[in-house]
FIKOL-655823 format. One record per atom (N, C-alpha, C, O): x, y, z. Coordinates in steps of 0.05 Angstrom, whole numbers, padded with zeros to 5 digits, always signed. Atoms other than C-alpha are relative to their C-alpha. Layout:
<lodrens>
XYZ ...
</lodrens>
This chain:
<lodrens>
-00018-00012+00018 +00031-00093-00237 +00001+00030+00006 -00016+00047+00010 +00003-00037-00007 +00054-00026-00226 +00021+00014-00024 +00043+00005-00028 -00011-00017+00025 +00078+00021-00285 +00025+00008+00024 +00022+00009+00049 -00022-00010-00008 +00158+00046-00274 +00000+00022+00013 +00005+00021+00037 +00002-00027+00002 +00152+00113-00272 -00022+00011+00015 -00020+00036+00015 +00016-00021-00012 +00096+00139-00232 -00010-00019+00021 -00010-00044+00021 +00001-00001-00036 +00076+00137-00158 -00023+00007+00003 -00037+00017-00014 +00027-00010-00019 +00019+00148-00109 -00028-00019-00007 -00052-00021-00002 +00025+00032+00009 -00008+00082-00143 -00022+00003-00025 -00043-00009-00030 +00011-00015+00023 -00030+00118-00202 +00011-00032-00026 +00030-00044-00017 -00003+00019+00014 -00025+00057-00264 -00010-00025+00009 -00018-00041-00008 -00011+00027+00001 -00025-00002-00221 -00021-00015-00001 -00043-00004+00002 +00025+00021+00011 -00071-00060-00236 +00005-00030+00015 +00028-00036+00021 +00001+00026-00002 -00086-00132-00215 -00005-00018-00023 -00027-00014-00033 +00005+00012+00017 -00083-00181-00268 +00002-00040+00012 +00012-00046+00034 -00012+00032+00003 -00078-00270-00276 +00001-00004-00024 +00003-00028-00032 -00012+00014+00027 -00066-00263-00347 +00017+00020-00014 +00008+00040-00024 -00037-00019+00006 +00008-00231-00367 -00010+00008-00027 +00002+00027-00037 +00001-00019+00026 -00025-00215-00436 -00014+00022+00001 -00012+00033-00021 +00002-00021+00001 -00061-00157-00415 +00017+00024+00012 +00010+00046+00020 -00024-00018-00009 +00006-00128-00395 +00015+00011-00032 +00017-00005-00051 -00010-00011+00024 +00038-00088-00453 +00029-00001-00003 +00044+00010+00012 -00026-00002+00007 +00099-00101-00482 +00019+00023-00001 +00039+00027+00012 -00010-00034+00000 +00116-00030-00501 +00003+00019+00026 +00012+00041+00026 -00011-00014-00020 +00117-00016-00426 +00017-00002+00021 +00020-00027+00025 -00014+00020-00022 +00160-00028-00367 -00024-00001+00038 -00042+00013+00049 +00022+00003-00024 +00125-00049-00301 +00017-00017+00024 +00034-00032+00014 -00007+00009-00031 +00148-00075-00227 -00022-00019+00002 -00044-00009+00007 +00018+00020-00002 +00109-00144-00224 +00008-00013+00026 +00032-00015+00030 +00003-00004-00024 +00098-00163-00154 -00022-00018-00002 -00043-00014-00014 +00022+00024-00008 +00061-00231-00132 -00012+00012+00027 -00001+00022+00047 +00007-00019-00006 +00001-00209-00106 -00011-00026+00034 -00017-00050+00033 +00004+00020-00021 -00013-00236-00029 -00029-00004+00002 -00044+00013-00006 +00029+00001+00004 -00081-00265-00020 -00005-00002+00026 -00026+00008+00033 +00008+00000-00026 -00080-00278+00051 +00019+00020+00019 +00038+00009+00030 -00007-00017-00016 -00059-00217+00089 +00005+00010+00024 -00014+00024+00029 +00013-00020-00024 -00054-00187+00151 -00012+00023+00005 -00002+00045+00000 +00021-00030-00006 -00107-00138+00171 -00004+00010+00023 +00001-00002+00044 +00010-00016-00026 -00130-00089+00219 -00025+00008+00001 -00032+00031-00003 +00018-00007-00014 -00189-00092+00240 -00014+00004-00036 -00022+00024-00048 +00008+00026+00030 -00208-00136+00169 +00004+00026-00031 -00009+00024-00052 -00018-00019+00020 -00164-00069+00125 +00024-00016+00003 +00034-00028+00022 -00030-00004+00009 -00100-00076+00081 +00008+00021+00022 -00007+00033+00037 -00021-00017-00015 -00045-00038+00117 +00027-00007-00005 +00036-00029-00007 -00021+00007+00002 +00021-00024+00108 +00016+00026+00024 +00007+00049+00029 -00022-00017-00021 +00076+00009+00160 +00025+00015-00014 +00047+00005-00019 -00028-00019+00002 +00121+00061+00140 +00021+00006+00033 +00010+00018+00051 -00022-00003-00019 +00189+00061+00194 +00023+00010-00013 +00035+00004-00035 -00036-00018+00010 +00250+00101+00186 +00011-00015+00015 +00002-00022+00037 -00019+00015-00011 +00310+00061+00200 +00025+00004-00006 +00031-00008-00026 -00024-00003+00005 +00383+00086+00203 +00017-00020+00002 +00021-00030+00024 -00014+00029-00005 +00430+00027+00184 +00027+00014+00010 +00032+00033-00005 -00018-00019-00010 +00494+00057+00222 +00028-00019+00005 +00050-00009+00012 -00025+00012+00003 +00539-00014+00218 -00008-00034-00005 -00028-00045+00004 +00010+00030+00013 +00534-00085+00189 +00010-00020+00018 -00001-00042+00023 -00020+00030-00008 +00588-00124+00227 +00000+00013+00027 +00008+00036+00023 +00036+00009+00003 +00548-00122+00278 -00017+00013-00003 -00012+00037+00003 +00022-00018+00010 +00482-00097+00255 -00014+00011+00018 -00028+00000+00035 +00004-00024-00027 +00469-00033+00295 -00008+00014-00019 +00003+00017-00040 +00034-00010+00016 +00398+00005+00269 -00002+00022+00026 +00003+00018+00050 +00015-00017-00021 +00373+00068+00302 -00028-00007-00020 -00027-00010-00044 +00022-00010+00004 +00294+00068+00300 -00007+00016-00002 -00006+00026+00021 +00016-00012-00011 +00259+00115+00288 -00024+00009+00016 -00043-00004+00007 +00019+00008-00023 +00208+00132+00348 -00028+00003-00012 -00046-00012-00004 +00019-00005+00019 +00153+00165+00294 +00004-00015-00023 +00027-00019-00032 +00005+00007+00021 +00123+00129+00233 -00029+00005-00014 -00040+00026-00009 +00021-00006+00013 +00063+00124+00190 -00007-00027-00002 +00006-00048-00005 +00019+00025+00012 +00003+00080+00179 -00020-00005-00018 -00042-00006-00008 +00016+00000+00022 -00032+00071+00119 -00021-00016+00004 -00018-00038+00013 +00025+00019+00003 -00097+00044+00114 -00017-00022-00022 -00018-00042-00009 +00024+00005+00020 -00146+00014+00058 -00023+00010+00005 -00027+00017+00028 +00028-00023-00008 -00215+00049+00056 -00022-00029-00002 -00045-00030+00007 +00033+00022+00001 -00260-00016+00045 +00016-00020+00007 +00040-00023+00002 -00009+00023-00014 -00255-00077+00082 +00009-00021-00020 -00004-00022-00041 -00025+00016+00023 -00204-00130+00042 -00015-00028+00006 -00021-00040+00027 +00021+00025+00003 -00245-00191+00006 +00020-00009-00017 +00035+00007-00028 -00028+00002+00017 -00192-00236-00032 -00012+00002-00038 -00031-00005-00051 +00011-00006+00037 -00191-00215-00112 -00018-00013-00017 -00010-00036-00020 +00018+00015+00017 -00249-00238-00158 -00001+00016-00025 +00013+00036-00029 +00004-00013+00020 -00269-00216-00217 -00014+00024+00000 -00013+00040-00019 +00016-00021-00006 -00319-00165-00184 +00011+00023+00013 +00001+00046+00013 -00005-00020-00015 -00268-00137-00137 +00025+00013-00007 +00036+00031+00006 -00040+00000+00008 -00194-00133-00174 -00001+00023-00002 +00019+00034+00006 -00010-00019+00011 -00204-00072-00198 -00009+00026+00020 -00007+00050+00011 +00003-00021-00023 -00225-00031-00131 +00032-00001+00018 +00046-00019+00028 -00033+00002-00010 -00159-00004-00107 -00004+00012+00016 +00017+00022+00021 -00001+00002-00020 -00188+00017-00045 +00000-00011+00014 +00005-00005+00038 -00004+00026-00014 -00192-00049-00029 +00029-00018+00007 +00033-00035+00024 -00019+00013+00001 -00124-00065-00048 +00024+00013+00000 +00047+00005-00003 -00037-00031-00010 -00072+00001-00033 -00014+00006+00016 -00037+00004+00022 +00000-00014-00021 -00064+00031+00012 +00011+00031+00007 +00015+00042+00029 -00013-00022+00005 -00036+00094-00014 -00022+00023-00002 -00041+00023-00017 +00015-00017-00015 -00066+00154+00020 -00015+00021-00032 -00037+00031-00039 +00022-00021+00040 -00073+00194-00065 -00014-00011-00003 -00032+00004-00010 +00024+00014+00006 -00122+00136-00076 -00021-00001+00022 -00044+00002+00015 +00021+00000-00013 -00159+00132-00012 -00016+00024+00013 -00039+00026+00021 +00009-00036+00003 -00165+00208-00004 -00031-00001-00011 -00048+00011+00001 +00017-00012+00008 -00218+00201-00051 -00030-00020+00011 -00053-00011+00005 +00017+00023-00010 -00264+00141-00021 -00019+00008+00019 -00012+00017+00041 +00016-00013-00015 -00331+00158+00004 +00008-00001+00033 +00005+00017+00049 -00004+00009-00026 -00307+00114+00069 +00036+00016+00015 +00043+00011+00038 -00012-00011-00010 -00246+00157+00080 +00004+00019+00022 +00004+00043+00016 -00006-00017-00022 -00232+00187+00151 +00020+00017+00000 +00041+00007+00008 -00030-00014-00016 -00182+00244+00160 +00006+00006+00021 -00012+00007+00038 -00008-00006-00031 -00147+00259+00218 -00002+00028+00003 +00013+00045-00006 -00006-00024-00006 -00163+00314+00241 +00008+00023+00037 +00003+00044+00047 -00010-00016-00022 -00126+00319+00308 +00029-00001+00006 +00039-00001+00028 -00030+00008+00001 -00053+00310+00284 +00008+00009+00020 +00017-00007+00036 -00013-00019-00019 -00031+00361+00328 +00006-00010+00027 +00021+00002+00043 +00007+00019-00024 -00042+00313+00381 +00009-00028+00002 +00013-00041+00022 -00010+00032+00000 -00019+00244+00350 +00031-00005+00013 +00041-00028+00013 -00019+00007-00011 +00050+00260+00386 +00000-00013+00022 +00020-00026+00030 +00005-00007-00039 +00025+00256+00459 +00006-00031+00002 +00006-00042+00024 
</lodrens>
């Protein structure tokens, strides 16, 4: 469940029972995948820029740069012990920022080459 209104994965929660969801709020509910693809046994998701430029027929520029998000702890499927570690389960760089297991990059300057 992810609250309307706010980003960077700030609200969102795992639940299996719709009554600890609040009426009084609105939320983006989203079936949650249990069997994933990983990298190297992390969540991940791919950010791609894609210019749609004609439908009939469908003609896309790629873009040649993107982004790759990670997870900070290796992805075990949800239990009751793990639902609520959202390094396990985003991948959104404001939450894993803070994860002891977080690497930064520190040779951007370089990830063009």
């Amino acid at each position: 469940m992810k609250p309307e209104a706010l980003c960077q994965g700030r609200g969102i929660f795992l639940t299996r029972d719709l009554s600890e969801v609040s009426n009084d709020e609105h939320f983006v509910a989203q079936k949650y995948l249990s069997d994933p693809f990983l990298l190297d046994g992390l969540k991940f998701d791919l950010r791609i820029y894609v210019l749609l430029y004609g439908v009939a027929p469908l003609r896309i520029f790629l873009y040649q740069e993107g982004l790759v998000r990670l997870a900070t702890e290796n992805y075990v499927q949800p239990n009751d012990i793990n639902a609520r570690n959202m390094f396990m389960h985003l991948t959104n760089y404001a939450i894993n920022k803070f994860s002891d297991k977080f690497v930064e990059n520190e040779e951007h300057d370089s990830d063009d080459s």
